[in-house]
C-alpha angles and dihedrals in degrees: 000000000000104000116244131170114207105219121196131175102221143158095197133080100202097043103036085062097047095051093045091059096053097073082055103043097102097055085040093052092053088055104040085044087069101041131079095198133046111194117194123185113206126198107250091158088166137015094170118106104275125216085228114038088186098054099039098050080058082073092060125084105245113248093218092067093051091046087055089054095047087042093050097047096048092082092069102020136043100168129111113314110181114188103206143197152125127217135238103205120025129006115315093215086053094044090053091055090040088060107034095257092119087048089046095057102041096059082068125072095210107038118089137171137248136192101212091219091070085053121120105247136220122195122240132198111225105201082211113176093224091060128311118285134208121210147185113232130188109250094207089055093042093046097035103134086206121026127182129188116211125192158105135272110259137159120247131218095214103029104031089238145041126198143125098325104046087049087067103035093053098031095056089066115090125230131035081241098058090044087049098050087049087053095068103045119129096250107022091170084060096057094043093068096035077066099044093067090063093044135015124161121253092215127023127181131183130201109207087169080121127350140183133256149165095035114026153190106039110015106016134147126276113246118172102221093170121217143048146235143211134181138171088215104065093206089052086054099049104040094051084049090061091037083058090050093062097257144150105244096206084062096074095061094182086068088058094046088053096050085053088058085062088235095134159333115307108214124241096011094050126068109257141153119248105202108195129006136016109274087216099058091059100046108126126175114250108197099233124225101276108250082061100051098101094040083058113046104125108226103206096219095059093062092047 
């Protein structure tokens, strides 16, 4: 399948996504037409009371965003949907109630919810070059025959940049510890694509409505970025969406490993189609999180 990226300017959660959808149904139909499951994996970084509510929400998938996918899919498929995750800060249960994700699923008769940490697991060898790991993964998110990868564009403390891809190859492991743990190894970026290579979402979209920057991933500030983003090569997705935050794509080394591995579309270097609007009349500068400042410092000649 010819990689494409739908592209949309939008300042609403529900009907950006909608509309962004629309240019891949097609493609998303003949997939879903053959399933009997879609998985998606939200972003619920933090359930715990936060010193700043604001900041803190901007970690959370918006649920309006995951409602404009259910509701967009409905048309052509009716099966099982389970929206997934596990927190890293609070009680996950608590986390989907105090974001509408418990209301959410109870007004469809066929989406439920599910706290990574009562998956089943299977255990998952990491080749990392600083000594071999061994890892629980959850085993919805690894067989899920659709995945799809829901979140919003934040800056990260350890990688630069979070988006569609990290959400899944952090998020499959089980247990704040092990993440944790992850989370302090000498070359992360390493160990995101080494992941990737055992799970990558199938659909990833990204709602830049708003976005956070300066101090992600967790409280961050607000910066409406405007628009959103889907693609059905999760690479695609997530390097566009830095590209959008004004970054330096070769400073978020995990996106070019992955690209090495030959799992996707780097944009800009790559051909893809770009569905919508221009991708350089929605760049907007996130401040990045300061120790990357200098990594991503776009230099215009080199994306020409």
């Amino acid at each position: 399948m010819k990689s494409k990226i739908s592209l949309v300017k939008s300042k609403e959660h529900y009907a950006g996504s909608k509309r962004v959808l629309r240019s891949l149904q097609k493609d998303i139909q003949e997939i879903t037409e053959k399933i009997d499951t879609v998985v998606i994996k939200i972003n619920l970084v933090v359930t715990v009371t936060p010193r700043r509510p604001d900041g803190v929400k901007l970690a959370v998938t918006p649920v309006e965003t995951v409602k404009s996918f259910i509701d967009f899919i409905s048309a052509f498929y009716n099966k099982r949907i389970v929206i997934v995750e596990e927190s890293c800060w609070g009680d996950t249960k608590k986390g989907f109630e105090l974001y509408g994700y418990e209301k959410l699923a109870s007004t469809y008769r066929n989406v439920e919810l599910l706290d990574i940490k009562d998956d089943e697991h299977s255990i998952k060898t990491i080749d990392y070059s600083q000594g071999e790991l061994t890892l629980p993964f959850s085993k919805t998110i690894m067989e899920a025959p659709f995945l799809v990868s829901i979140a919003r564009p934040k800056v990260h403390c350890n990688v630069a940049m979070t988006a569609g891809i990290k959400n899944i190859a952090m998020g499959v492991v089980e247990g704040y510890k092990n993440r944790k743990s992850l989370h302090t190894k000498k070359d992360l970026h390493e160990l995101i694509a080494l992941i990737a290579k055992h799970i990558l979402p199938d659909l990833v979209i990204i709602d830049g409505v708003s976005g956070m920057e300066e101090s992600g991933p967790i409280q961050g500030r607000e910066i409406k970025s405007g628009w959103v983003l889907a693609s059905l090569d999760a690479l695609a997705a997530d390097s566009l969406t830095a590209y959008l935050m004004d970054f330096n794509i070769e400073g978020i080394s995990y996106l070019g490993r992955i690209r090495k591995y030959g799992l996707g579309k780097l944009y800009p270097k790559d051909k893809i189609e770009i569905i919508g609007e221009n991708p350089d009349d929605l760049v907007i500068h996130f401040k990045p999180y300061r120790k990357f400042s200098r990594d991503l410092k776009k230099e215009p000649l080199q994306y020409k």
